[in-house]
C-alpha positions as CSV (number, residue, x, y, z in Angstrom):
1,X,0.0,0.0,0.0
2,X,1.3,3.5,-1.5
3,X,2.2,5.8,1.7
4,X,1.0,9.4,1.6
5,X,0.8,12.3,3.8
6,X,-2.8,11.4,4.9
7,X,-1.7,8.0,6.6
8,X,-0.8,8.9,9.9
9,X,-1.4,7.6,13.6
10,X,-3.4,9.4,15.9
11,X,-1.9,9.2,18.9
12,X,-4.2,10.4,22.5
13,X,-2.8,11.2,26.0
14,X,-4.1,13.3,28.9
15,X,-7.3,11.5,28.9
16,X,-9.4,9.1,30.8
17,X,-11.2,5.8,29.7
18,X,-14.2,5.8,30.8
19,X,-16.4,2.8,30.8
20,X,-20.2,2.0,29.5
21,X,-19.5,2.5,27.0
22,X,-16.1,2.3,26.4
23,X,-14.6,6.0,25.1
24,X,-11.2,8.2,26.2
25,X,-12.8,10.9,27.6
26,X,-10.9,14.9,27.7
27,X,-7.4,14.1,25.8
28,X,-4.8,15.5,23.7
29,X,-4.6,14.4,20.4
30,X,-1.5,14.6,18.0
31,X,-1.2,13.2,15.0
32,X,1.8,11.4,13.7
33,X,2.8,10.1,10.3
34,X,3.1,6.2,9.8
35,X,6.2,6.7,7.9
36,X,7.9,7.7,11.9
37,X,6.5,4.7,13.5
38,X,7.4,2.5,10.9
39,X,11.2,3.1,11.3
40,X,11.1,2.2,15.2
41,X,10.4,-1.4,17.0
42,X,9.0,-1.4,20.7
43,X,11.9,-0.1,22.7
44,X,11.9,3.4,20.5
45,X,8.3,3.4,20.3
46,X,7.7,3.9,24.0
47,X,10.5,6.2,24.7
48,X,9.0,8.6,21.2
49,X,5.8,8.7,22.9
50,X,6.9,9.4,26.7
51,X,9.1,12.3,24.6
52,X,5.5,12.9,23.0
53,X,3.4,13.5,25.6
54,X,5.9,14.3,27.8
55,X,5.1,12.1,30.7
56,X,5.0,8.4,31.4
57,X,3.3,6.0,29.0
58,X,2.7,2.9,31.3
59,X,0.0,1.5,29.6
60,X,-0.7,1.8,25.4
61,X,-3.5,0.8,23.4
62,X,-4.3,1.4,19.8
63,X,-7.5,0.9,17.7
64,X,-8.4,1.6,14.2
65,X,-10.1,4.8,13.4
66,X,-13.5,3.5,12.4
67,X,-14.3,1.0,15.0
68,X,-15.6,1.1,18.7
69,X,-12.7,0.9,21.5
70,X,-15.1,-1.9,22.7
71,X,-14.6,-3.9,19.5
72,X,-11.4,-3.1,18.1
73,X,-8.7,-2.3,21.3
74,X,-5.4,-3.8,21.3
75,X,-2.7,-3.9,23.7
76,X,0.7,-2.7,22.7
77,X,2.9,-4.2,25.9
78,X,5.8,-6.1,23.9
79,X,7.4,-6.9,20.2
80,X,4.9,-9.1,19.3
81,X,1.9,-6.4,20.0
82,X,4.3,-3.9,18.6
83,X,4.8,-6.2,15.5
84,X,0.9,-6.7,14.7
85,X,0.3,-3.0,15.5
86,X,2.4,-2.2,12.5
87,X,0.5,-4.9,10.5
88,X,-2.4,-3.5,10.6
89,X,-1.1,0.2,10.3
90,X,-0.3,-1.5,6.8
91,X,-3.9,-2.7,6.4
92,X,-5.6,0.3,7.8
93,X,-5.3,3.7,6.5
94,X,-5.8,5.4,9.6
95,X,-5.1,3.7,13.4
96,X,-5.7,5.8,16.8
97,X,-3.2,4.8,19.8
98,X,-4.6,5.5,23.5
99,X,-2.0,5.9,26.4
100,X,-3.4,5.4,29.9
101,X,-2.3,6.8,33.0
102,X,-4.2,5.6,35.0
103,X,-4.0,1.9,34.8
104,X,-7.5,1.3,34.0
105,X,-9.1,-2.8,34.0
106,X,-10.1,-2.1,30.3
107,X,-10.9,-5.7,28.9
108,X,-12.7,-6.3,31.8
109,X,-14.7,-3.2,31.4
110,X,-15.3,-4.4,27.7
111,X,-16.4,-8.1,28.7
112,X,-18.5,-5.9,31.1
113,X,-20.4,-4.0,28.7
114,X,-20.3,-6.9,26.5
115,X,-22.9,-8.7,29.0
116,X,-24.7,-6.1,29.8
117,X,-25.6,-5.8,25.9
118,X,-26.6,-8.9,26.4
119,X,-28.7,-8.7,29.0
120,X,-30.6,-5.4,27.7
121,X,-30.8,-6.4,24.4
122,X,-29.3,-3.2,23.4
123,X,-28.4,-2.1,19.8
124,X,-24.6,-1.6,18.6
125,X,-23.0,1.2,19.1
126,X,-20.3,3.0,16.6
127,X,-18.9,6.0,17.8
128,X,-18.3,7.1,21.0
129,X,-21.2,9.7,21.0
130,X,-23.6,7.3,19.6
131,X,-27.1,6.7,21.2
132,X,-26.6,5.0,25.1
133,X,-28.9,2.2,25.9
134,X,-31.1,5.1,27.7
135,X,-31.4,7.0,24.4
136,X,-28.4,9.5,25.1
137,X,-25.7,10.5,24.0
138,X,-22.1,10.4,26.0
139,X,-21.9,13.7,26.8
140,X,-17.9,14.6,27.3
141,X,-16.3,17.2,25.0
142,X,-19.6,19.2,24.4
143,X,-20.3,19.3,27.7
144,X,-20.5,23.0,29.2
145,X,-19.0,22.3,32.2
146,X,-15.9,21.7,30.2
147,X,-13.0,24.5,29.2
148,X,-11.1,23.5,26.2
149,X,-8.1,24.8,25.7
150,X,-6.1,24.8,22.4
151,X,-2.3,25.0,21.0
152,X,-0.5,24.0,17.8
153,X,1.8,21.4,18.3
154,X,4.9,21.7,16.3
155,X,7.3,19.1,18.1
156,X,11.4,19.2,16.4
157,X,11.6,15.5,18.5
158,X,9.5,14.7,15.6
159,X,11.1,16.1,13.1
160,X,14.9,14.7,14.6
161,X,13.3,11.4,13.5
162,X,11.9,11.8,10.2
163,X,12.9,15.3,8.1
164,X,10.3,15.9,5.8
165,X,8.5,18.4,4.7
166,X,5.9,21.5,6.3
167,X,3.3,20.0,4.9
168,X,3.9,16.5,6.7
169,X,4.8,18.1,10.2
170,X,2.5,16.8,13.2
171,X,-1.2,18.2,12.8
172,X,-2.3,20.1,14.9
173,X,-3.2,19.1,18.8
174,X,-6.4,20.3,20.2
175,X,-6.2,20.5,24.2
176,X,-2.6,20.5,25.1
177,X,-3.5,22.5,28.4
178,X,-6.0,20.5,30.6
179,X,-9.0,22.2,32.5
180,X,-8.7,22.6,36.3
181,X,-11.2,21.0,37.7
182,X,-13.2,22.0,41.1
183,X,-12.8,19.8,44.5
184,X,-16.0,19.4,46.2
185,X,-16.5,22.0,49.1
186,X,-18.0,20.0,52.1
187,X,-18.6,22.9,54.2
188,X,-21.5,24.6,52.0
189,X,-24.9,24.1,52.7
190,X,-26.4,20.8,52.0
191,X,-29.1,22.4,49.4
192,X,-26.4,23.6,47.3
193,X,-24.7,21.0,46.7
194,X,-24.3,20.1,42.6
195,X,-22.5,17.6,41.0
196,X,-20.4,18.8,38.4
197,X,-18.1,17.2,35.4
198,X,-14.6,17.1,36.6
199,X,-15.1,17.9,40.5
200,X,-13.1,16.1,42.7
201,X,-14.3,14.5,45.9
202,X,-12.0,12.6,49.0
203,X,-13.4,9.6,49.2
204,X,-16.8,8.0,47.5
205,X,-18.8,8.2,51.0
206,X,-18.2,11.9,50.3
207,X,-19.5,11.8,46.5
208,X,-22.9,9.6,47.8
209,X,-23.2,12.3,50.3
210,X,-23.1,14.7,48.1
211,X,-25.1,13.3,45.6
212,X,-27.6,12.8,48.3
213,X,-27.9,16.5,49.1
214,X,-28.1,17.0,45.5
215,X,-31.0,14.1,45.0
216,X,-33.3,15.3,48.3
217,X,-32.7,19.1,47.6
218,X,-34.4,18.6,43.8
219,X,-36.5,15.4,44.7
220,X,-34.5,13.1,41.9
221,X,-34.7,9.8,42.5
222,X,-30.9,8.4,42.3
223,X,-29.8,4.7,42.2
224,X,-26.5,3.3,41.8
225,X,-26.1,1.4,38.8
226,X,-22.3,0.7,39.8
227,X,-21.1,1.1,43.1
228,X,-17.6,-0.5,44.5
229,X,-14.3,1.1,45.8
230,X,-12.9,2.1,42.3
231,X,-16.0,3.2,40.4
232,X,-19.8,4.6,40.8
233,X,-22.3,4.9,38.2
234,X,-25.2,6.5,39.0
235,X,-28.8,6.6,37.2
236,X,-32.4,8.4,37.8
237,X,-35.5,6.7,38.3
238,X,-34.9,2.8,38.4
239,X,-37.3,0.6,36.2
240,X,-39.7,3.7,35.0
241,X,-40.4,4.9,31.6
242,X,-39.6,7.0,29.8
243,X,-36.2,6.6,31.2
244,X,-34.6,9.8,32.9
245,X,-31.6,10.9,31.0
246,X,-29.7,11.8,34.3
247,X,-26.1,9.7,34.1
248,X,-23.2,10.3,36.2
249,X,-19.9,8.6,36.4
250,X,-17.0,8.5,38.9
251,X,-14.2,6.5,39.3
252,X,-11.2,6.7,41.5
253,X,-7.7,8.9,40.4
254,X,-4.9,6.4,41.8
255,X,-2.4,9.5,40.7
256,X,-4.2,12.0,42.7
257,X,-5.9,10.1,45.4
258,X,-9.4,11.5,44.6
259,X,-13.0,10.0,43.4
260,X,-13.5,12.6,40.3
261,X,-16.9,12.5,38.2
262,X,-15.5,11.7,34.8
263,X,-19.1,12.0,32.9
264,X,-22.7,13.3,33.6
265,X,-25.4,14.1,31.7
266,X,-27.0,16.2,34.2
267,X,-31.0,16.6,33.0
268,X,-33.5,15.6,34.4
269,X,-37.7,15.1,33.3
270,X,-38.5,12.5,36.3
271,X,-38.9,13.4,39.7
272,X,-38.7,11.2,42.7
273,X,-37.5,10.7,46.2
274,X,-34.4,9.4,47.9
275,X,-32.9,9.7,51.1
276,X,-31.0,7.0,53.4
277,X,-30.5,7.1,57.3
278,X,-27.3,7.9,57.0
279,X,-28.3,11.4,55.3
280,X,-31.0,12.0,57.9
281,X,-28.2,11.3,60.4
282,X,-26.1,14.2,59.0
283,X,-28.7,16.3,58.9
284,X,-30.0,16.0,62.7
285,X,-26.5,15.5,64.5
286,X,-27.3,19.3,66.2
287,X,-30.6,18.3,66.7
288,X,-29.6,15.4,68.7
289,X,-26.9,17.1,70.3
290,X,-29.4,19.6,72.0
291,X,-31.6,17.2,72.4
292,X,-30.5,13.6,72.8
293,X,-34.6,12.5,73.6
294,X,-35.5,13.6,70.1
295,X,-38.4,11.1,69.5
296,X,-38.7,9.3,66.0
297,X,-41.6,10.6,65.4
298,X,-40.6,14.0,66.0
299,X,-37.4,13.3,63.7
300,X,-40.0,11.9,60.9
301,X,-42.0,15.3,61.1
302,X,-39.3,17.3,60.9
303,X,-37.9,15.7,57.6
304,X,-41.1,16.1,56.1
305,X,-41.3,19.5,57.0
306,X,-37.5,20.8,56.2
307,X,-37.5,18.5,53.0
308,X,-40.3,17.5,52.5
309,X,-39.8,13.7,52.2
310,X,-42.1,11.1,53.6
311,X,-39.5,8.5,55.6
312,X,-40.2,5.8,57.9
313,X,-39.3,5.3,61.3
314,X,-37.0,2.2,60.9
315,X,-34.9,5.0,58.6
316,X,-35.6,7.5,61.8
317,X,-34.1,5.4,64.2
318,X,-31.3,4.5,62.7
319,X,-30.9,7.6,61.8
320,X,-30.9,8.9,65.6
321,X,-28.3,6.1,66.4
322,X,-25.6,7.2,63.8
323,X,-26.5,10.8,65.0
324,X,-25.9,9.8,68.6
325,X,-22.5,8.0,67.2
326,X,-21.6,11.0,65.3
327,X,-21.6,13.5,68.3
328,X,-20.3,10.8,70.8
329,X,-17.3,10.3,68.7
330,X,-16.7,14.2,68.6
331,X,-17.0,14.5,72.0
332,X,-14.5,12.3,72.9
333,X,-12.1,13.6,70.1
334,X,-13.4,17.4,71.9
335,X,-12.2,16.5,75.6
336,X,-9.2,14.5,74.3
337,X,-7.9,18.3,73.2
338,X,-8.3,19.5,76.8
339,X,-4.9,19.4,77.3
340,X,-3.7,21.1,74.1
341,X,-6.2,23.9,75.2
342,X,-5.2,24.3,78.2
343,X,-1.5,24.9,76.9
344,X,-2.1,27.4,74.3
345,X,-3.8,29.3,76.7
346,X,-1.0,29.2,78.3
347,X,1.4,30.1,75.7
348,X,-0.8,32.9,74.2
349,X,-2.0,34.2,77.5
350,X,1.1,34.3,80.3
351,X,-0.4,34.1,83.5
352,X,-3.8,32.9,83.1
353,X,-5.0,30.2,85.1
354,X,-6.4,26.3,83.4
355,X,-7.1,23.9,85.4
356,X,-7.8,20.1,84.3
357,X,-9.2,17.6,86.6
358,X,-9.7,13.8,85.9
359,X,-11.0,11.1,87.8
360,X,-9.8,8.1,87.7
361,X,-11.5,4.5,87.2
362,X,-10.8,0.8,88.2
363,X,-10.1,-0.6,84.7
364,X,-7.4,2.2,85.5
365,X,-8.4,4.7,82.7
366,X,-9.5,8.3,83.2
367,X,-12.5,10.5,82.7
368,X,-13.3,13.7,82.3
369,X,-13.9,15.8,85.9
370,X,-13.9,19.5,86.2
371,X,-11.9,22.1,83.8
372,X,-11.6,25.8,84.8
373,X,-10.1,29.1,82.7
374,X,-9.5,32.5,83.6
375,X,-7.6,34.5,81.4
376,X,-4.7,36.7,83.1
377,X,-5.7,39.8,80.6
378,X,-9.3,39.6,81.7
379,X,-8.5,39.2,85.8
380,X,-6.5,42.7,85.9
381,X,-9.0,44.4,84.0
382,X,-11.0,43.6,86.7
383,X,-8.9,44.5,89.6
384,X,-8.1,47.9,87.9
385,X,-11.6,49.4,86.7
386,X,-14.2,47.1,87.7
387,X,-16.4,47.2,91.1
388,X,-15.5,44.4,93.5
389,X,-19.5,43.5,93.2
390,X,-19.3,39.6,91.2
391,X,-22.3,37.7,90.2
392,X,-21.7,33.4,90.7
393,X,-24.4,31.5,88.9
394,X,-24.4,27.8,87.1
395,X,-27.0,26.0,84.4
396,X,-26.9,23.1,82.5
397,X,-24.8,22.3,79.3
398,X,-27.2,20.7,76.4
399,X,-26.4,17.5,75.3
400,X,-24.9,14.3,75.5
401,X,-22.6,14.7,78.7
402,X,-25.1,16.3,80.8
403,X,-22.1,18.6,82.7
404,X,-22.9,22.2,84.2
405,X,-21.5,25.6,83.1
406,X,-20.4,27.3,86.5
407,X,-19.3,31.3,85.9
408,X,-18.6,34.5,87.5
409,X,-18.8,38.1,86.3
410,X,-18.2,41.4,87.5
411,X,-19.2,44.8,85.9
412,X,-17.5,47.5,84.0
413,X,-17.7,51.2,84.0
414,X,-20.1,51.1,81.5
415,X,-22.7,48.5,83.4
416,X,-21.7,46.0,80.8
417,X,-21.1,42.3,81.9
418,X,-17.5,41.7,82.2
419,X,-16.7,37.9,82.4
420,X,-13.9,36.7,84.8
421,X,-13.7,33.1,84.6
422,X,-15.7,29.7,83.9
423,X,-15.6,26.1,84.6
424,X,-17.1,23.0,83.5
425,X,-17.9,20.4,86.1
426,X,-20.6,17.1,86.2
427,X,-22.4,18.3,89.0
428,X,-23.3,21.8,91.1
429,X,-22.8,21.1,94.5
430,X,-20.5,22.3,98.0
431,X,-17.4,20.4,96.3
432,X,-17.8,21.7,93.0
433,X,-18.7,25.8,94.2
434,X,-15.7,25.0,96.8
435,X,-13.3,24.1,94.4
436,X,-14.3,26.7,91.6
437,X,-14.2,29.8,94.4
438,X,-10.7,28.6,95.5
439,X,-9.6,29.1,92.3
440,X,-11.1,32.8,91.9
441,X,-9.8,33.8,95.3
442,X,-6.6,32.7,94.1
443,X,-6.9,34.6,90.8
444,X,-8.1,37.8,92.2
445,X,-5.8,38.0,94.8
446,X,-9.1,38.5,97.6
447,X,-7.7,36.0,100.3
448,X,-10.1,36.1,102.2
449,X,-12.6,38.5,99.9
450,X,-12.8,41.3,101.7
451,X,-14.9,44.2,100.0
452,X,-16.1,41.8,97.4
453,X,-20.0,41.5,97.3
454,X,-21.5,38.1,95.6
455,X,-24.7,38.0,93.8
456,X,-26.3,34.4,93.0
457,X,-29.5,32.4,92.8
458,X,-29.3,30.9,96.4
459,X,-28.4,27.8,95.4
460,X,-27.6,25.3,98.4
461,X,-24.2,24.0,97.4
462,X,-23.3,27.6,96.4
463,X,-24.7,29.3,100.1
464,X,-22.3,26.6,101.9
465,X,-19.4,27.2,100.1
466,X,-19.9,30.7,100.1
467,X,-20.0,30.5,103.8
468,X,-17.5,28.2,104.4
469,X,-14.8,29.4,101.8
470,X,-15.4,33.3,102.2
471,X,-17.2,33.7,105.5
472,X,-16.8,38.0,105.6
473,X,-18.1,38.6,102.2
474,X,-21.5,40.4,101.9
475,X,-23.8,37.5,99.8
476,X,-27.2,38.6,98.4
């Protein structure tokens, strides 16, 4: 067969195969004569294309022009691939070569859609944008979530190899410069939360949650088609017709250590429902932290009402229990940084007094007891423009550790409450008002608290200590 300018290798890089079907999705394309290739064997070929796309070309595919990557992909891992990749480059007027970098399972994905052409009795498919088995098309390039950037590629590593003439250079390549795509911020509200092509999520629990948000906030009805560690394919409205066109797909980046949606087709004409327990968990940890009696019924209203979704109360009441999990768990990771509060403090604050008590237990571990701050700054501020006239008072904490607030403030010039110091104990009594007003004294510098007038509630634990820790004070 006669060689001409027009026979040439198309040679794709910077992209991602993407399964279902099988298509290299957002990559670089540049165009090579045949006459180059044909003057190398395996160990240049490698090496030109590494040179090429400047990076590393671990694993490389090629297929002819015309046919489906499902259908017509070929390995090129050793001579012998090497050898019957040049064969057919002298059969076929025009081949495409795919390098991955991400060391994708691409047969398998292939026997996969294989069977599941079986099973749906789906027509053939031959292009990569041809109808999907939902009666859409793959929407990747065209997509307008998608910035395209272009450059000419004019490479002298290919003309080193092969001189010839302007005319027969390297075509030109389309997207040398790759879009930066968005990481998924976790921290915004839960209703505005939007997949997008390209955004990058930590982990796949983080991408369902998301998608979740997403699903409830616009009442789609999502199910996972696919759904493992490496890869998630989700779909709209299971088993109805007309079929939804919704179709998102994610798999993992083993480069970058993120889950990234790789394609979507992101309309919708089919409303539905979907929520899990675990999403109603997220969404009612602070209810459950103010209020750890939260009935499931009251949990179901309050779904309906906020999101308007009708839930059961199995889903409820597992949904309280990973809400109770999720704000035990914090709580112990909360008074496990006791310590390292109490030392900046310390460091940023010279002088201030922090005090942390434990108690300890037979299985000879330790629990939380009493903590108590006051804040050197705050104390002399006090002592040089406040009246010695304090007000002592305590109330209860909200939550899960049912613990009291015990606190003590003066006032300024202005009449404004001026705060001198707080603790945290597990119950107001004698021992606890004892403790917490030996501290003060000892802040203060009062001794004994003479000219210092105490205002409180009259609580009994408080009177007693009062009486027996600062017997001359006036107490009202």
């Amino acid at each position: 067969m006669a060689e001409d300018a027009d026979t040439i290798v198309d040679v794709h890089y910077q992209g991602l195969f993407t399964p279902t079907p099988l298509i290299y999705f957002d990559g670089v394309k540049a165009s090579v004569p045949q006459k180059v290739v044909k003057k190398m064997n395996f160990g240049d070929f490698i090496p030109f294309l590494e040179k090429l796309t400047n990076g590393r070309c671990r694993d490389v595919y090629y297929c002819p022009h015309e046919v489906r990557l499902s259908e017509g992909l070929h390995a090129i891992q050793n001579d012998c691939n090497f050898n019957e990749f040049l064969e057919d480059m002298n059969e076929k007027k025009r081949l495409d070569v795919y390098v991955d970098h991400h060391h994708e399972p691409l047969f398998d994905w292939i026997q996969e859609e294989e069977a599941e052409l079986e099973d749906e009795d789906l027509v053939s498919i031959d292009d990569v944008d041809s109808i999907l088995e939902d009666g859409l098309k793959a929407q990747h390039v065209e997509d307008d979530e998608v910035i395209s950037l272009k450059r000419n590629f004019n490479d002298p590593f290919l003309n080193k190899l092969c001189p010839i003439q302007n005319d027969d250079l390297v075509e030109e390549d389309h997207n040398a410069i790759r879009p930066i795509y968005p990481r998924h911020d976790h921290t915004q509200e839960w209703n505005q939360m939007k997949p997008r092509l390209g955004m990058k999520y930590s982990t796949t629990a983080e991408l369902k949650y998301s998608l979740s948000c997403y699903a409830v906030a616009n009442g789609y009805d999502l199910w996972y088609e696919k759904n493992n560690k490496t890869r998630l394919l989700v779909r709209c409205c299971k088993g109805k017709h007309p079929t939804c066109p919704f179709r998102l797909y994610a798999s993992w980046m083993k480069e970058e250590h993120t889950f990234q949606i790789n394609t979507s087709v992101l309309r919708h004409f089919k409303l539905g429902s979907i929520v899990t327990y675990k999403w109603i968990g997220k969404q009612f940890v602070n209810d459950v932290l103010e209020s750890p009696k939260l009935s499931l019924r009251k949990i179901k209203a309050l779904v309906s009402k906020r999101y308007s979704i009708n839930v059961s109360v199995g889903q409820c009441r597992n949904a309280k229990k990973l809400a109770l999990s999720e704000v035990e768990g914090s709580l112990k990771e909360h008074y496990a940084k006791l310590w390292d509060y109490a030392a900046e403090i310390r460091r940023a604050n010279p002088g201030s007094h922090v005090e942390v008590l434990l108690e300890p237990q037979p299985d000879n571990t330790v629990v939380f007891d009493r903590f108590y701050v006051s804040f050197k700054g705050v104390v002399d501020g006090w002592l040089d423009g406040c009246r010695k006239l304090i007000g002592v008072d305590g109330c209860f904490l909200k939550g899960v550790c049912r613990v009291e607030l015990l606190s003590v403030v003066g006032r300024d010039a202005n009449n404004n409450i001026y705060p001198l110091a707080w603790a945290v104990v597990n119950f107001e009594n004698k021992r606890t008002w004892k403790w917490f007003l030996d501290n003060l004294m000892e802040d203060i510098g009062g001794g004994n608290s003479h000219g210092i007038t105490i205002l409180s509630d009259g609580h009994k634990g408080l009177f007693e200590a009062v009486k027996e820790r600062l017997p001359d004070v006036e107490h009202g």
